[in-house]
Residue, then its C-alpha position, 0 to 999 in steps of 0.5 A: x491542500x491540493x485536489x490531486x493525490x500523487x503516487x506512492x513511488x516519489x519518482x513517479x509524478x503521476x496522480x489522481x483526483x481527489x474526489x475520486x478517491x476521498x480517503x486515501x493518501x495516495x495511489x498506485x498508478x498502473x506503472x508502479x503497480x507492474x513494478x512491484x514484486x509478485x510478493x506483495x501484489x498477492x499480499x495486497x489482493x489477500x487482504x482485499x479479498x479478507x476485507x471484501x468478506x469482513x463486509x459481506x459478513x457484518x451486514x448479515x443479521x446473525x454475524x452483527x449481534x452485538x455478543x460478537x462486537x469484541x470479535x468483530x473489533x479484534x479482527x477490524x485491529x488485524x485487518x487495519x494493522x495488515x494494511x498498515x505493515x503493507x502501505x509500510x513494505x511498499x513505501x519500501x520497497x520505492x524508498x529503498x531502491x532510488x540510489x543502490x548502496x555501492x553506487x559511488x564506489x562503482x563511479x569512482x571505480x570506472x572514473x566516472x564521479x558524480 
């Protein structure tokens, strides 16, 4: 296993160092980041911010009781399965625009084949 992650855009060839990162299977670097449509990036910092609160609100005595353990797993299922259906929608949206469907009829077309 290699010390580096790599970015999520395959095309990309940068990466990170693990260490840094522990548990994470990629990066976004800065470039792939600006990439992205406004859609998914305002996605991205929704479910950062509901995270950040989720947090804040667990380490508080009242909200840790054990009578809300269930609520507390519910909302740790959503929260997982948002960033997952996310990861997903980003891996696509680098996946699906490396050859744009068309692409050999048009050089064909124009006389230039690959």
């Amino acid at each position: 296993m290699t010390d580096r992650i790599a970015c999520i855009n395959p095309t990309c060839r940068r990466t990170a160092p693990r260490a840094k990162f522990p548990d994470s299977r990629y990066i976004i670097c800065r470039g792939c980041w600006n990439k992205l449509p406004a859609l998914i990036k305002d996605r991205w910092n929704a479910i950062k911010t509901r995270h950040r609160i989720f947090q804040r609100l667990i380490r508080k005595p009242k909200f840790s009781a054990d009578a809300r353990l269930e609520q507390w797993r519910r909302v740790d299922r959503r929260m997982t399965l948002a960033e997952h259906a996310l990861d997903a929608s980003i891996l696509h949206f680098f996946e699906a625009g490396q050859d744009p469907v068309g692409l050999d009829n048009f050089m064909k077309e124009i006389g230039l084949d690959r």
